[in-house]
Structure formats: structure tokens, C-alpha cells
C-alpha positions as CSV (number, residue, x, y, z in Angstrom):
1,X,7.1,-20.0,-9.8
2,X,6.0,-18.3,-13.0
3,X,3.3,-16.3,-13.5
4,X,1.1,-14.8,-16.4
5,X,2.3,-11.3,-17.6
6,X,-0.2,-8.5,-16.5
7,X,-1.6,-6.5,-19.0
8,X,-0.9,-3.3,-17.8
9,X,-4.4,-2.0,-18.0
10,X,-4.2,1.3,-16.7
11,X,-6.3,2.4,-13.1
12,X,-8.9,5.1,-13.8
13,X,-7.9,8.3,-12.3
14,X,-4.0,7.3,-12.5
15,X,-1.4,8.0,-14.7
16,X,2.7,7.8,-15.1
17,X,5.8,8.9,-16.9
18,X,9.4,7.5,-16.6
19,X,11.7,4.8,-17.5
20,X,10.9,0.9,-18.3
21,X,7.3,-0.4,-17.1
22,X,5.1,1.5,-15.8
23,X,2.2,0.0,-13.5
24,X,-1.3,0.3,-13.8
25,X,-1.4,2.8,-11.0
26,X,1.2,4.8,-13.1
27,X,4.2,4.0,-10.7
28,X,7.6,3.5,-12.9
29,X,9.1,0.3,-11.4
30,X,12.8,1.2,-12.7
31,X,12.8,4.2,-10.2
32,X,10.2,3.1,-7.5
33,X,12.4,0.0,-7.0
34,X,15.1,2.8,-5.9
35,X,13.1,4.1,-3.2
36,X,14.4,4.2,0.7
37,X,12.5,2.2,3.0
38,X,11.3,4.0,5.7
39,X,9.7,3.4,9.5
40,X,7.2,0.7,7.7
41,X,9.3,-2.3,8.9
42,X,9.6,-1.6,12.3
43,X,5.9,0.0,12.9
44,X,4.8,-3.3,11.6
45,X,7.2,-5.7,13.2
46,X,5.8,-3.6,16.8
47,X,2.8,-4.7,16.1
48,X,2.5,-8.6,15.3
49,X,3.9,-11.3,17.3
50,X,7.1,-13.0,16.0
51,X,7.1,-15.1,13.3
52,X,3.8,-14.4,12.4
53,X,2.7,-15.1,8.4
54,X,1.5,-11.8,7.0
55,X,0.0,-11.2,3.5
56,X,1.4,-8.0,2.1
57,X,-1.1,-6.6,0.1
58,X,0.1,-3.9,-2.8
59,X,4.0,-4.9,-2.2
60,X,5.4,-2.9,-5.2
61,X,9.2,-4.1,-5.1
62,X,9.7,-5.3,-1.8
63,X,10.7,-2.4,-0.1
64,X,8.7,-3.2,2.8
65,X,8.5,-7.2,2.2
66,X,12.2,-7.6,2.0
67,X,12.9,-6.0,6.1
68,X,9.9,-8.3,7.1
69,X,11.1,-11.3,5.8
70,X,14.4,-10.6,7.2
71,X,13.0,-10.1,10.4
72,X,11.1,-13.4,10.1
73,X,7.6,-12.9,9.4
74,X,6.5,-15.3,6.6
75,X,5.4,-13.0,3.8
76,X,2.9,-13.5,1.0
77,X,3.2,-10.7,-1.1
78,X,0.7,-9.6,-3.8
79,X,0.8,-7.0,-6.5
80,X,-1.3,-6.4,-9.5
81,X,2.5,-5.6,-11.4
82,X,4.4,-8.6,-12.4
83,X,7.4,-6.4,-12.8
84,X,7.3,-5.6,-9.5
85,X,7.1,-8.6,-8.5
86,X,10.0,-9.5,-10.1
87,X,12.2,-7.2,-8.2
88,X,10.1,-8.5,-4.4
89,X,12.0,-12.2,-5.8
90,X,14.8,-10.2,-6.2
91,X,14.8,-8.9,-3.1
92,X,13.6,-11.7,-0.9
93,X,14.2,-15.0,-2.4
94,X,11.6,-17.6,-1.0
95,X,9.3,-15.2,0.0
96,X,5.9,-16.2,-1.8
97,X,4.5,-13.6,-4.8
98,X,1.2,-13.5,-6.2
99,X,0.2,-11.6,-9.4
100,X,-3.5,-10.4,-8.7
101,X,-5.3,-7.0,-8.1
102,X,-5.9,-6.7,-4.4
103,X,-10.2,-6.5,-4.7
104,X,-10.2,-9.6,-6.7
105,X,-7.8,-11.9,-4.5
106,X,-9.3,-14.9,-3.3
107,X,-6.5,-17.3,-1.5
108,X,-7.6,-20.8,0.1
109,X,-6.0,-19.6,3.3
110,X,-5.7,-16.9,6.0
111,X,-2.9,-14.7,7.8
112,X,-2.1,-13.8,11.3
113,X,-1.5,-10.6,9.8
114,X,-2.7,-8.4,6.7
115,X,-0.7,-5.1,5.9
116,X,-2.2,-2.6,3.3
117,X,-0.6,0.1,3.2
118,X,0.7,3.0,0.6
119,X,-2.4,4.7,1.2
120,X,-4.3,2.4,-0.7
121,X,-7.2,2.7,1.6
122,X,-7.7,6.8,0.1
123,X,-8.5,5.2,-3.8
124,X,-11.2,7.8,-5.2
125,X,-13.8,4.6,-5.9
126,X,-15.8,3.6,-3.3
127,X,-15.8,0.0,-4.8
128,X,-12.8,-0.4,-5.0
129,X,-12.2,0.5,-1.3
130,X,-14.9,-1.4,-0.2
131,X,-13.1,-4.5,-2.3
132,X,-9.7,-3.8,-0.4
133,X,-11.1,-4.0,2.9
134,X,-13.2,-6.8,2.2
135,X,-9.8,-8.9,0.9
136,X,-8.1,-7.9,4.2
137,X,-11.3,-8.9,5.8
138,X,-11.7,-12.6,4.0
139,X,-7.5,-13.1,4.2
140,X,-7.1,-12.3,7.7
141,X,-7.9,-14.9,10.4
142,X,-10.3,-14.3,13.5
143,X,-8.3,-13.4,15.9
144,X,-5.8,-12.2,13.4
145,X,-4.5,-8.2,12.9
146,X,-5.0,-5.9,10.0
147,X,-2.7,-3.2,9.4
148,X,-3.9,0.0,7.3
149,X,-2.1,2.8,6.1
150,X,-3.7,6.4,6.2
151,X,-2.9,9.5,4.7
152,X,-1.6,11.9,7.0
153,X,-4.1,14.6,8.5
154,X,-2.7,17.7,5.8
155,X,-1.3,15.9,2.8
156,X,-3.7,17.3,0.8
157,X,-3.6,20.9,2.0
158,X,0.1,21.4,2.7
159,X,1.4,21.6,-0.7
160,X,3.4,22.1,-3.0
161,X,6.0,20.2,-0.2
162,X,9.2,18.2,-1.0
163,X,11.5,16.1,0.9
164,X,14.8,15.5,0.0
165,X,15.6,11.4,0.6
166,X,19.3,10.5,2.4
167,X,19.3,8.2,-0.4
168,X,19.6,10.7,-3.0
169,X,16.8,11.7,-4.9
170,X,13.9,14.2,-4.1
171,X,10.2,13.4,-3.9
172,X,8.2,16.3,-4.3
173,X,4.0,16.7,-4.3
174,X,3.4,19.1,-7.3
175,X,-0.5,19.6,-6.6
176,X,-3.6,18.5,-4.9
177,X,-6.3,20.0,-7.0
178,X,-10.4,19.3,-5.9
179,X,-12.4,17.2,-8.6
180,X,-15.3,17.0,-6.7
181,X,-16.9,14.5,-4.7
182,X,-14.2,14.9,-2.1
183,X,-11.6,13.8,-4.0
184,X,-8.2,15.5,-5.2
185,X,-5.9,14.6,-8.3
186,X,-2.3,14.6,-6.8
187,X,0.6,15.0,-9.1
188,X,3.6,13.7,-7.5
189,X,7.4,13.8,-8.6
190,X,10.3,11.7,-8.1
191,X,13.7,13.5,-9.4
192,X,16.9,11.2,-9.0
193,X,20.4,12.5,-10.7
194,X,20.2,10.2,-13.7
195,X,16.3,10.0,-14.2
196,X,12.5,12.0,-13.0
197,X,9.1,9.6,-12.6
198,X,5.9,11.1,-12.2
199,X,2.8,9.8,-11.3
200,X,-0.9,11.0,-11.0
201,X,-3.6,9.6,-9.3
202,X,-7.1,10.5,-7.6
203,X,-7.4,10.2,-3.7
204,X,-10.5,10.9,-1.0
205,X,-9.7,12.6,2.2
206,X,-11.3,10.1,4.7
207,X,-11.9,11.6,8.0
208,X,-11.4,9.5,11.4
209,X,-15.3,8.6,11.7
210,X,-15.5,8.1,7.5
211,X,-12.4,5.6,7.4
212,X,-13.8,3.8,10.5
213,X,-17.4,3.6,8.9
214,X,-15.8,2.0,5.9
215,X,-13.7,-0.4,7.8
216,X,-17.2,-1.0,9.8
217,X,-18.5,-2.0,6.4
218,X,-16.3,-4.6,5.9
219,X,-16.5,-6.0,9.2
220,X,-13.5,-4.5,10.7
221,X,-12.9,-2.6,13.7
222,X,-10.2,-0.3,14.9
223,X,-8.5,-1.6,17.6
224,X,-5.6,0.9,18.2
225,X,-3.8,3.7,16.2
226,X,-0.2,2.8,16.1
227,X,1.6,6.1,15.4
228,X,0.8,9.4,17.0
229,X,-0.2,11.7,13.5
230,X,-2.9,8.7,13.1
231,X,-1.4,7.3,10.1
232,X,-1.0,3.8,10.6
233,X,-4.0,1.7,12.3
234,X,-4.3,-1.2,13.9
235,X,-8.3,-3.0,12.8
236,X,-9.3,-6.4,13.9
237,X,-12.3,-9.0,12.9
238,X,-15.4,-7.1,14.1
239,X,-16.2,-9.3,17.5
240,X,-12.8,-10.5,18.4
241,X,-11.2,-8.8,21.2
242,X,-7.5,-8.2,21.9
């Protein structure tokens, strides 16, 4: 289906250099569509019963939506980056895209499953967090499953740090430099052979008990963490049991 081009307004806080388009959140979708997939697929998939429909909230270009759809969930994926979600069709033809920033999504219909991952959850703005949770919140169904990625316990203190991909190219985080209120300006980089994307952006630590309080807020509870360094979470509907 076709949809509006976005306008590329830029996020506060966040900012980008590379080739071809970059997104509002200052990724450069030429390079980030070149990025391995990691354990994503298969932490989710361990989590949801089969076949389940699942709204993939902040997609980028499929790297995580293609492997679910393969593996037969039915994906809705949403991203605020028509370019990216150029590349998700790309990827998974037939899976359903939706061009919208996540805190103003409003979809006639809910999911057995909503995924937000890529950190998302660690934005600087407390608005703006509070408007992601709520969409996971209004999209998920009662007894559905919402799946939240967290920042790992010294990403902000254990730097600089790089990690050479088997795919290739080297992702590196430059700094984490303190602009108060408890949150940190990362500068990350991406170097491949034939090109280098960098990207800025502002993030909050969010201890255990201030990520729980927030998902409290939005009437969410945790139900389980999923991986042993705490960085993927498994939250239900406030009230609804296992």
C-alpha cells in the first residue's frame, strides 16, 4: 500500500551522518539496513506462542521483522521512517507497514504480542516514554504480552567499547558524556569497508525499580525477565495473570 513521505523532522537530542536518508533519530538507512541480526528473533519467538500476531513497534528495516515473519508470527510493523519501511517490504513481502511515530499510533485493533525494542524505552523525554508504553499498553490485548528492550546494566559506563560484527563492519560507542538530569549523549559509530554512519542521541539510565515504576504508569507489569543481564523483559496488562 502507499504511504505519505515522512518529513524527516529531526528528534530532539539526536543527530546523524552518512549515506542516503537519514531518519529522524539520526540512523542512516543505507548502512543500518546492512546490520546483522542478532539473538532478537529467537528471544522473542521463546516467548509468544506460535503464530501469534505481534506489532513491531520502531522496526527500522526489518531486521528483526523479516526472522519473525519467517517464523510465522503475523507482523505489523511500524516506523516513523518511510525509507525504512521501504526496505521491511523489501525484506518481508506481505508483512503489514505503518508509517507513524510510535507515541502517536492509534490502530482499531490489538496484538497477542507488542515488541519494542532497540532501547527505545531509555529516550531522554519522559513524555515521550510515557507515550511508548502507553501505545504498547492500548495495542496489546488483555491477556496479551509486551516485550521491552533495556539497556544493558554498564552501557553507559563501559566505554569507549567496540565490537567487531562477523558480517563485516565495526560498531563502536565513542562516548557517553552526562548532560544532567540523568541522562547521557552517546555518540555511536558504525565503520563498514566502503562507508562510516554515525549517530547521536540522548538516553536515561533507568534502574530496575525506575523502569518498573514507569511501566506501572502505563499500566504494565513485569511478568518475567527473559535474558539473564536483564535486558529483555517480559510486561503484561496490569491485572492479568500468566
Amino acid at each position: 500500500m502507499s504511504e505519505p513521505r515522512n518529513s524527516h523532522r529531526k528528534r530532539d537530542g539526536h543527530g546523524g551522518t552518512g549515506p542516503g536518508p537519514i531518519t529522524p533519530d539520526g540512523c542512516a538507512v543505507d548502512l543500518y539496513r546492512r546490520l546483522s541480526v542478532g539473538t532478537e528473533p529467537e528471544v522473542i519467538e521463546a516467548a509468544l506462542p506460535a503464530g501469534a500476531s505481534l506489532l513491531e513497534l520502531g522496526s527500522g528495516a526489518g531486521r528483526v521483522t523479516a526472522p519473525l515473519a519467517e517464523r510465522g508470527f503475523a507482523v505489523t510493523a511500524v516506523d516513523e521512517s518511510a525509507e525504512m519501511l521501504d526496505v521491511v517490504r523489501e525484506r518481508a513481502p506481505g508483512v503489514e507497514t505503518v508509517l507513524s511515530p510510535i507515541e502517536d499510533l492509534r490502530l482499531p485493533r490489538r496484538f497477542d504480542a507488542v515488541v519494542l525494542g532497540s532501547f527505545l524505552v531509555h529516550t531522554a523525554d519522559h513524555r515521550t516514554r510515557q507515550g511508548l508504553l502507553e501505545t504498547c499498553r492500548r495495542h496489546v490485548k488483555d491477556d496479551g504480552r509486551v516485550l521491552i528492550q533495556r539497556e544493558g546494566a554498564d552501557y553507559h559506563d563501559d566505554v569507549p567499547r567496540e565490537r567487531r560484527d562477523p558480517a563485516g563492519y565495526t560498531v563502536r560507542i565513542v562516548s557517553s558524556e552526562p548532560v544532567g538530569d540523568g541522562v547521557d549523549r552517546v555518540l555511536c559509530e558504525y565503520v563498514f569497508p566502503d562507508a562510516r554512519w554515525t549517530q547521536t542521541f540522548l538516553s536515561r539510565k533507568l534502574s530496575p525499580e525506575a523502569f518498573e515504576g514507569h511501566l506501572g504508569q502505563a499500566g504494565l507489569v513485569v511478568d518475567r525477565y527473559l535474558t539473564d543481564d536483564g535486558t529483555w523483559v517480559l510486561a503484561r496488562p496490569a491485572g492479568n495473570g500468566a
